[in-house]
C-alpha positions in Angstrom: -28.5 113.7 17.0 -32.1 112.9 15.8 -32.0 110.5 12.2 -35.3 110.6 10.2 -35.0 107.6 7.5 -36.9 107.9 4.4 -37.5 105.1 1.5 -37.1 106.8 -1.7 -39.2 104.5 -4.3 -36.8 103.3 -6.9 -33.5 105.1 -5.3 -32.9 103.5 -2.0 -33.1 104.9 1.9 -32.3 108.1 2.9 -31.5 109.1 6.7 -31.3 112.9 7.3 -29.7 114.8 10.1 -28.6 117.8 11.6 -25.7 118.7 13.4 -25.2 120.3 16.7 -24.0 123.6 14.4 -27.4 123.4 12.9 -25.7 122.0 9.4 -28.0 119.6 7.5 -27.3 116.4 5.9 -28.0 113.0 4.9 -27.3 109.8 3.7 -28.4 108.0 0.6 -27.9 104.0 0.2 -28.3 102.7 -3.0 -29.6 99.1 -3.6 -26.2 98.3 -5.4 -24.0 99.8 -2.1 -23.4 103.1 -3.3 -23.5 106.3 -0.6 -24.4 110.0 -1.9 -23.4 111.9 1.4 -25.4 115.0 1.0 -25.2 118.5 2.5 -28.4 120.8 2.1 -28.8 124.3 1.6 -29.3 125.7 5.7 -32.4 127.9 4.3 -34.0 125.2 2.1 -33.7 122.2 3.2 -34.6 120.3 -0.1 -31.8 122.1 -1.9 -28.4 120.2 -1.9 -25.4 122.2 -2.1 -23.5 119.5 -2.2 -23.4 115.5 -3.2 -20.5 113.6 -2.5 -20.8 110.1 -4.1 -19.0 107.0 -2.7 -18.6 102.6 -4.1 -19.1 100.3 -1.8 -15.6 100.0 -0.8 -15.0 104.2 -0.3 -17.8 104.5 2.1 -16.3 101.7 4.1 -13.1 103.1 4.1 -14.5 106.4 5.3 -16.6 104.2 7.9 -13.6 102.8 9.7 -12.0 106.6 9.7 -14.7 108.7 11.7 -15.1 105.3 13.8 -11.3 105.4 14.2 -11.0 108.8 14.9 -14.1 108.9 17.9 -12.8 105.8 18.8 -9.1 108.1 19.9 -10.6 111.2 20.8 -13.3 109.2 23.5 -10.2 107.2 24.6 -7.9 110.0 25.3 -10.5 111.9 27.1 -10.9 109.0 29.4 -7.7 109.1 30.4 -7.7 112.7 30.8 -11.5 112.4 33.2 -10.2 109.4 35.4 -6.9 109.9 37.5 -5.0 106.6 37.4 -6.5 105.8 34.3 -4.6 104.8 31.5 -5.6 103.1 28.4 -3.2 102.0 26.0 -1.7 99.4 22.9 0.5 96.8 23.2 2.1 94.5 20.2 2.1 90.9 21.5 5.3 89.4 20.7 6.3 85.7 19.7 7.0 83.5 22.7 6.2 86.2 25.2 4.3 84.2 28.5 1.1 85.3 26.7 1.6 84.5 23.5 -1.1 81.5 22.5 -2.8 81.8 25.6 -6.5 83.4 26.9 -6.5 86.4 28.3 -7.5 84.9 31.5 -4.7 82.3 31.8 -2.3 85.4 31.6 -0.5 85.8 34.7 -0.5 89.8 35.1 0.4 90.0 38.7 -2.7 90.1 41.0 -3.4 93.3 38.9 -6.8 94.3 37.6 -7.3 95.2 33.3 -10.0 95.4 31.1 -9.2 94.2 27.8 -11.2 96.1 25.7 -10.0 95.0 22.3 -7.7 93.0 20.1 -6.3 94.2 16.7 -6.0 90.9 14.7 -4.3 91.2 11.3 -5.9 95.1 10.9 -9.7 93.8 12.3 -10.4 95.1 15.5 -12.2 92.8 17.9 -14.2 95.1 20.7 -14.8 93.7 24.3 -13.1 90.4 22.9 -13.6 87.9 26.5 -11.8 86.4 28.9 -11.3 83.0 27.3 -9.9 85.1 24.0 -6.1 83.6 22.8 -3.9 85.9 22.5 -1.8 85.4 19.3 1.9 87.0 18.6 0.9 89.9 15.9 -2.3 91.2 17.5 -2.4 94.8 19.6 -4.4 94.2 22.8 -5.7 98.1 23.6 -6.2 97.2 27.5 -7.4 99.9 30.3 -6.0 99.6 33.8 -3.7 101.5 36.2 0.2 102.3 35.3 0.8 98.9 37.3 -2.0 97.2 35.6 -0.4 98.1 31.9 3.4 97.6 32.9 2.3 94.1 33.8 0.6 93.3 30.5 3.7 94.8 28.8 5.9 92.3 30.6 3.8 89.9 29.9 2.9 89.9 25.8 5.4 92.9 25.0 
């Protein structure tokens, strides 16, 4: 999707798209953290049909829920593309083996995971490292084979 970002003297920066449907719309940021999500007319495009105003905190919110929501649909169609594939989240429970220890120092078997990310107290820590400790309370979304996963499950579950 092409972005074309304007500065709008005295209102903020604008960044216009279009969607794959042809739809038009942009983004306004205010100076003060406000968002006007704008949709324009599809046969003028300097006629809004519609302005949808967000705070600060609201266009955060709806932020984290299209990032959520791509975040699911690109991880199920992983799993769906790559036989043997599965990518999944696990709770890490108190006094599990892996509980206060790096992901490294985990003993999972001889059998090969990505850790991808860690949900710590409702953050979400992508592509977190091998030397990241692994606390009871945080979700580890891992990627592996059926193997792979039941030995992480064992092992923090």
């Amino acid at each position: 999707m092409h972005v074309e970002k304007r500065t709008l003297p005295g209102i903020g920066v604008c960044q216009r798209f279009r969607t794959a449907s042809g739809q038009q719309a942009g983004l306004i940021a205010h100076p003060d953290g406000r968002r006007d999500l704008v949709i324009y007319h599809p046969k003028d495009p300097d006629t809004a049909l519609y302005t949808l105003t967000l705070g600060r905190t609201e266009a955060q919110v709806l932020s984290g829920l299209l990032e959520a929501v791509v975040t699911v649909e690109h991880l199920v169609g992983l799993d769906r593309q790559v036989p043997g594939l599965s990518v999944v989240r696990i709770a890490v429970a108190l006094g599990t083996p892996g509980d206060g220890r790096a992901w490294r120092d985990i003993d999972l078997g001889g059998q090969a995971l990505s850790l991808l990310a860690v949900v710590r107290n409702g953050e979400t820590i992508t592509a977190p490292g091998d030397d990241f400790v692994i606390v009871a309370g945080d979700d580890v979304v891992v990627a592996g084979s059926e193997a792979g996963i039941s030995a992480v499950a064992q092992a923090v579950g």
